[in-house]
C-alpha positions as CSV (number, residue, x, y, z in Angstrom):
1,X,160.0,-86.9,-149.2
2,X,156.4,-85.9,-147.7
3,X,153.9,-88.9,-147.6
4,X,150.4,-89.3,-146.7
5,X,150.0,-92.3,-144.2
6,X,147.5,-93.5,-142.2
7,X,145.8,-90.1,-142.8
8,X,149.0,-88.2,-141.2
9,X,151.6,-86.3,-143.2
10,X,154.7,-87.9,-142.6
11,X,158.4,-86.3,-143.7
12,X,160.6,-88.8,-143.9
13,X,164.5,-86.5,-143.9
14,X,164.0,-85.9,-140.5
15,X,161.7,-88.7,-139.6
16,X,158.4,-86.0,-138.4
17,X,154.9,-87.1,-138.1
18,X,152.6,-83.9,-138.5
19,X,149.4,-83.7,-136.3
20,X,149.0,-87.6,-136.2
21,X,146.6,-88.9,-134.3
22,X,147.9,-92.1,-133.3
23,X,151.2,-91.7,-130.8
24,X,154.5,-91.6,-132.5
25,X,158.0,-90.9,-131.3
26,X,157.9,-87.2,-132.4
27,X,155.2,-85.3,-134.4
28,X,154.7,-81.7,-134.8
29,X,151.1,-80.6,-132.6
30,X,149.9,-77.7,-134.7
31,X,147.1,-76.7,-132.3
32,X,145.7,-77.7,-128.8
33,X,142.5,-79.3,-130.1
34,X,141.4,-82.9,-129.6
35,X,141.2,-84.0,-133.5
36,X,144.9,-82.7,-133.7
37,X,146.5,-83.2,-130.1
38,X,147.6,-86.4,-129.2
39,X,150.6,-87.7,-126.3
40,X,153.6,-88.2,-128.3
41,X,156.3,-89.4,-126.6
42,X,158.2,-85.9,-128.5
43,X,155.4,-83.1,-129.2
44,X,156.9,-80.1,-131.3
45,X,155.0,-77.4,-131.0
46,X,154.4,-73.6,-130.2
47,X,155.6,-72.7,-126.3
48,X,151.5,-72.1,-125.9
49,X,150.0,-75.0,-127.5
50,X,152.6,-76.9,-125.1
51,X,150.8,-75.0,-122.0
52,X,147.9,-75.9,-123.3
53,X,148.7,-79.6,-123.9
54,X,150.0,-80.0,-120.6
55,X,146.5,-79.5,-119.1
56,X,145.2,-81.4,-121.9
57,X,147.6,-84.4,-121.7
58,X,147.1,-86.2,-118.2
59,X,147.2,-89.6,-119.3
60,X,150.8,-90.1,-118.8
61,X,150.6,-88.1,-115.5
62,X,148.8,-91.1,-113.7
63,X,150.7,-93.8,-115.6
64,X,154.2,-93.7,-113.8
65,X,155.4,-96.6,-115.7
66,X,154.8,-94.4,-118.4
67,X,157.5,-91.7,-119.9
68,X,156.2,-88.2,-119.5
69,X,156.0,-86.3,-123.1
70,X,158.9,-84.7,-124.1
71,X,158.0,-80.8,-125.5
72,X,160.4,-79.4,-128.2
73,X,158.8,-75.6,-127.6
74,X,159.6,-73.3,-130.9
75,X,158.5,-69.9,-130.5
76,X,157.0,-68.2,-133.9
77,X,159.4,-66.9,-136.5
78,X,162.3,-68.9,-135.1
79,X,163.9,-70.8,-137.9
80,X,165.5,-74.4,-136.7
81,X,167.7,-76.7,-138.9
82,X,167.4,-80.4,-139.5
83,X,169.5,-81.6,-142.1
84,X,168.9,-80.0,-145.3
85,X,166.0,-78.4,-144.4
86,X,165.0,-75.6,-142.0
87,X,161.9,-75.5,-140.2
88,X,159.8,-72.2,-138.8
89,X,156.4,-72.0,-137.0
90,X,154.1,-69.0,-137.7
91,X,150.8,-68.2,-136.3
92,X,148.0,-69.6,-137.7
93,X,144.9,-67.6,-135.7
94,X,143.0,-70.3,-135.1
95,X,143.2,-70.7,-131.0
96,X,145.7,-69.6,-128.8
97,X,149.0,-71.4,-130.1
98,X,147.7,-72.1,-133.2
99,X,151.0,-72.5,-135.5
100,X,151.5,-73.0,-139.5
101,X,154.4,-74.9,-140.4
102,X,157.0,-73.6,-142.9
103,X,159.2,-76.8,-144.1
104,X,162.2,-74.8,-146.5
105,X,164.6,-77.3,-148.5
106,X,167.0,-77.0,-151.9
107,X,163.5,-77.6,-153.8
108,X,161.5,-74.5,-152.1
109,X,159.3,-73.2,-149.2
110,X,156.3,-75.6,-148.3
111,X,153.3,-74.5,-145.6
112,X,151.2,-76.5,-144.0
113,X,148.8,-74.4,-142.1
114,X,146.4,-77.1,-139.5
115,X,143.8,-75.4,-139.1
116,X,143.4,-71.5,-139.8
117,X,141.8,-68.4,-139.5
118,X,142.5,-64.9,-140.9
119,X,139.8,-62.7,-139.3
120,X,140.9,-60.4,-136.0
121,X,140.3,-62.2,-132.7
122,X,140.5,-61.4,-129.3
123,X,142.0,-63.8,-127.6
124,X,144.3,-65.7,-130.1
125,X,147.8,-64.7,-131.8
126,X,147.4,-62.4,-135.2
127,X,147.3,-65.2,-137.9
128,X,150.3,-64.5,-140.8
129,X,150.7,-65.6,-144.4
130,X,153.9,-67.0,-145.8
131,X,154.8,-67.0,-149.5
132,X,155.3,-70.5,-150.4
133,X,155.6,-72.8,-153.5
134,X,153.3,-75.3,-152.4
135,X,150.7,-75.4,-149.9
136,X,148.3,-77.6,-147.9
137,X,145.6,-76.1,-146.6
138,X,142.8,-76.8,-144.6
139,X,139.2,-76.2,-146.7
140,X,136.6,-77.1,-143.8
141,X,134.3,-73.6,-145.1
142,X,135.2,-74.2,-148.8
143,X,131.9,-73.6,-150.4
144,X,130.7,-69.9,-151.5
145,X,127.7,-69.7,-149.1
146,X,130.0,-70.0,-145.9
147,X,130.4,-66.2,-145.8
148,X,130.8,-65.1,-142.2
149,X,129.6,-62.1,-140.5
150,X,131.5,-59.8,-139.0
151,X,133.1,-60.0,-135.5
152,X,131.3,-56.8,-134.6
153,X,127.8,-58.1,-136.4
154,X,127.8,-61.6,-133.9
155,X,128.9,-59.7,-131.3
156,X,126.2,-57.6,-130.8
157,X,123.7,-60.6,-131.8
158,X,124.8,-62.4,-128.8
159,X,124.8,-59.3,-126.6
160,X,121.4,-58.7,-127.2
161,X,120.3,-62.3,-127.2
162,X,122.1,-62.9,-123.5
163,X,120.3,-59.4,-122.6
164,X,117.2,-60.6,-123.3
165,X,117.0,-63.9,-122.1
166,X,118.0,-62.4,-118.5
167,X,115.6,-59.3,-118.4
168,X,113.0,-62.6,-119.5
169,X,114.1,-64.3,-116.4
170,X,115.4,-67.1,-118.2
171,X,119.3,-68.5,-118.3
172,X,121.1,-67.5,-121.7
173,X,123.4,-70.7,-122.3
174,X,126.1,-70.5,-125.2
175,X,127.8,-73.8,-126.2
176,X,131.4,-73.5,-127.6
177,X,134.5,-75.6,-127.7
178,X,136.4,-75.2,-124.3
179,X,139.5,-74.4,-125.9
180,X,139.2,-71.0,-128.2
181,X,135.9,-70.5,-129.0
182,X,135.1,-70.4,-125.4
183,X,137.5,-67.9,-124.5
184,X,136.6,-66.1,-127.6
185,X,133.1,-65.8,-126.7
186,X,133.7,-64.8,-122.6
187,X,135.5,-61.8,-124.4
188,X,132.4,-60.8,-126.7
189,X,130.2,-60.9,-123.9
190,X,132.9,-59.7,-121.3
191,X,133.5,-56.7,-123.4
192,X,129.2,-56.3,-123.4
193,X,129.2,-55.8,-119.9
194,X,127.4,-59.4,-118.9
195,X,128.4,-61.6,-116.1
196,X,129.7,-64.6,-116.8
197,X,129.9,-68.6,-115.3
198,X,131.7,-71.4,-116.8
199,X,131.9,-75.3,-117.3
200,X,134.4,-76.4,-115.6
201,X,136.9,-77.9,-118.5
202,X,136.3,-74.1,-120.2
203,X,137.9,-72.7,-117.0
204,X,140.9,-75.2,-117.3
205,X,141.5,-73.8,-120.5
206,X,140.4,-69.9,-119.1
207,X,143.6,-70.5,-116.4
208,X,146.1,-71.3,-119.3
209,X,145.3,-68.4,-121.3
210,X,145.5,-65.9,-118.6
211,X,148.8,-67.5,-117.6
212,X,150.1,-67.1,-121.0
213,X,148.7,-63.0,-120.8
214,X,145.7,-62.9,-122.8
215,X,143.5,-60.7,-120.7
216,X,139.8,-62.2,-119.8
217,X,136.9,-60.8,-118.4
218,X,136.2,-61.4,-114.9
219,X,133.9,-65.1,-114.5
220,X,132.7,-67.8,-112.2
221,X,133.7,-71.6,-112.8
222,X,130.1,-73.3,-112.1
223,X,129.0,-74.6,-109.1
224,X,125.9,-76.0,-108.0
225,X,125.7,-74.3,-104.4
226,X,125.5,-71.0,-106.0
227,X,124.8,-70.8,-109.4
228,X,121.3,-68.5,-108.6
229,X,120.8,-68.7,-112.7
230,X,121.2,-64.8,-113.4
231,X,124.4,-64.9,-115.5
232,X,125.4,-66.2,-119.0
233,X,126.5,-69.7,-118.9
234,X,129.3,-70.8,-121.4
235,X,129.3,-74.5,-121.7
236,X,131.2,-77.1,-124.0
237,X,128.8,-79.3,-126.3
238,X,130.3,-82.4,-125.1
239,X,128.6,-81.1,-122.5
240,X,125.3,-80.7,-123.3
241,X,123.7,-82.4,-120.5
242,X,123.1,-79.4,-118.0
243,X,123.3,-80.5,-114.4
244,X,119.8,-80.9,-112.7
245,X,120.0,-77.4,-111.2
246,X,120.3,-75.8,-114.7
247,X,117.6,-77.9,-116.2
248,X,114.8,-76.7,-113.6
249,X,115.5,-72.8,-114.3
250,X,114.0,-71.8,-117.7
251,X,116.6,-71.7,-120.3
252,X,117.5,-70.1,-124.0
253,X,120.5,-71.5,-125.7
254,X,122.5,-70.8,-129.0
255,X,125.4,-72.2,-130.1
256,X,128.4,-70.7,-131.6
257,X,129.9,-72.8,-135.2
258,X,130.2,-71.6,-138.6
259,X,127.4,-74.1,-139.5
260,X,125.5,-71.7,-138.2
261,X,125.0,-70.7,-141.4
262,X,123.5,-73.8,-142.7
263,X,119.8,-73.8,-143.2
264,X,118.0,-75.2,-140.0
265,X,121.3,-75.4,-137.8
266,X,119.7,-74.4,-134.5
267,X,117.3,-77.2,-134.9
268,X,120.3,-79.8,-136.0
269,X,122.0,-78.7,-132.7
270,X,118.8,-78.8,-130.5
271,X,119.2,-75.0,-129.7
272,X,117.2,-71.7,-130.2
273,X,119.8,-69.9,-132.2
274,X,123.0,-70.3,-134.2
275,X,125.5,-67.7,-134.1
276,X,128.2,-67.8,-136.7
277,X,131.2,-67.5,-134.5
278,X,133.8,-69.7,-136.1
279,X,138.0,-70.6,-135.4
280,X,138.0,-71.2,-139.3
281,X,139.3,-69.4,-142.5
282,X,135.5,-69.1,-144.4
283,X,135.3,-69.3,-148.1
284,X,136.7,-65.6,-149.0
285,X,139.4,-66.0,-146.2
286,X,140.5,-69.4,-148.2
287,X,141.0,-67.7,-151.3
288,X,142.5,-64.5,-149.8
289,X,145.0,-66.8,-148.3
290,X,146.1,-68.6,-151.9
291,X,146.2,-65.3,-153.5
292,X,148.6,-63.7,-150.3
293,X,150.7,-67.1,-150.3
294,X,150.7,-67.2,-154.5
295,X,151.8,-71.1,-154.6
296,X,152.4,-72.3,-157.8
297,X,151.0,-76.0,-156.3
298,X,147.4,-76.0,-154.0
299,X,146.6,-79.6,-152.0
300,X,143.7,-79.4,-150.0
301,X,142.3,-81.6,-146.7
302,X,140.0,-81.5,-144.1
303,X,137.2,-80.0,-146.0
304,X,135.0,-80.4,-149.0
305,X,137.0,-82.2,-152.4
306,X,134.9,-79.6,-154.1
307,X,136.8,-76.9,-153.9
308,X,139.3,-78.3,-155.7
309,X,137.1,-77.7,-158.4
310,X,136.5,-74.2,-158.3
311,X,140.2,-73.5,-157.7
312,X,140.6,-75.3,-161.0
313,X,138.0,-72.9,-162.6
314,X,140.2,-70.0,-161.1
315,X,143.1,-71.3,-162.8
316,X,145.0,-72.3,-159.6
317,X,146.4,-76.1,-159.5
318,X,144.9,-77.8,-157.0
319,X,144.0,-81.2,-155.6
320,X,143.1,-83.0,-153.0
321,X,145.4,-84.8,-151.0
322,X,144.7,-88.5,-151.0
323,X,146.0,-91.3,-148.8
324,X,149.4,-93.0,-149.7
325,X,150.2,-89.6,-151.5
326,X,153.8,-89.0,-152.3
327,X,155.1,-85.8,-152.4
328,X,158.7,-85.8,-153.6
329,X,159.4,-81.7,-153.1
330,X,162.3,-81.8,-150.7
């Protein structure tokens, strides 16, 4: 039996939380991100999202009276069995690690994908779609005006905008999450020829995925000494609060999200521009997916309860999945 609890999926047969965020004894970690990692006393996971959650987890490191966290490491396309059921984690292309899991039982195949993407990336694992009967998906883009750009199109917007805020003489700051986006967006601008500083958390993150072999461009971690203010920063929203050295120098910022395309985003984020650079499936990539996958049953979180509706219109069955939800399918 799958449940809904406390806002976790929960399968009872082999007694698995999935990307919980309080601690339990074991719970499958889909992805290395904050609203999805937390220390478990067993994390199962993809052998990178455990590299990644090792820098990310050092809580229990400085609490001896604490016991470290166990990683059960399954590398993609590995099948395991527990019970009656056999369980496989497949990329998902959302960050590096980024994994779908594929629960298979007497009843049929069940996917649930975390957080996805399905465009081509640089720095992340080729995302893959699994036939299943039922699926729950993430929906965070699930409305028809979140259409992204292409890689190549925001690629050569921020080129040029980092370009011309340094032959302006002013500092070309781009905000993005220190884990993927980041890493995403030093290999944009690496690949554009443009010199490159970091926060210091988005070089934490830089380290891991070199060490795991995803090449990135050559870049400074930041540091007040020497920072003369004639490279592109990259810098994580949380934060936002440039040290005093920054602040003096004359600035342009952007921000990378796929609310860019909201109306007015740039002002909402206190920036000069938005650029669409997102780690999520937009609204053709959510469809593409159901129609690759062909479930016969659709639940939906994370995201807007509308597009259950225009699922429904498609003719695909679909709801939303609902606290305290029972889902007797294995």
């Amino acid at each position: 039996m799958f449940r809904l609890r406390e806002k976790s999926l929960y399968l009872e047969g082999p007694d698995l939380w999935v990307d919980s965020m309080r601690s339990r004894e074991r719970c499958y970690v889909s992805h290395g991100h904050a609203d999805h990692a937390r220390e478990h006393r067993t994390v199962v996971t993809s052998p990178n999202t455990a590299a990644i959650c090792r820098v990310r987890f050092p809580r229990r490191a400085k609490r001896p009276d604490r016991a470290p966290v166990v990683f059960e490491e399954h590398a993609f396309n590995e099948p395991w069995e527990e019970g009656r059921h056999r369980f496989t984690l497949f990329s998902a292309g959302h960050v590096l690690g980024s994994a779908q899991l594929l629960v298979e039982g007497e009843a049929g195949r069940f996917v649930y994908t975390g957080d996805f993407k399905l465009a081509p990336s640089l720095t992340t694992e080729a995302p893959e779609v699994k036939p299943c009967d039922v699926v729950l998906m993430e929906c965070t883009f699930g409305r028809p005006q979140y259409v992204f750009p292409t890689r190549e199109e925001i690629a050569g917007e921020m080129a040029a905008f980092a370009r011309a805020a340094l032959e302006a003489g002013t500092v070309p700051v781009f905000y993005a999450y220190s884990l993927g986006k980041a890493q995403e967006a030093m290999a944009i601008l690496g690949q554009a020829g443009l010199e490159l500083t970091v926060h210091h958390s988005i070089d934490a993150m830089s380290r891991v995925y070199r060490e795991r072999g995803i090449g990135l461009p050559a870049y400074e971690a930041y540091d007040e000494a020497t920072f003369a203010g004639d490279r592109v920063l990259v810098w994580p929203p949380s934060g936002k609060e440039l040290p005093a050295r920054i602040r003096k120098k004359p600035l342009r910022s952007a921000v990378l999200t796929g609310w860019a395309l909201d109306r007015g985003a740039h002002y909402r984020y206190g920036v000069e521009r938005a650029f669409a650079l997102s780690d999520h499936a937009d609204y053709p990539s959510l469809l593409r997916y159901i129609e690759l996958a062909a479930p016969r049953k659709v639940l939906l979180n994370h995201g807007w309860r509308d597009f259950v509706h225009r699922l429904r219109r498609l003719g695909i069955d679909a709801e939303y999945l609902e606290d305290h939800a029972q889902l007797s399918l294995f």
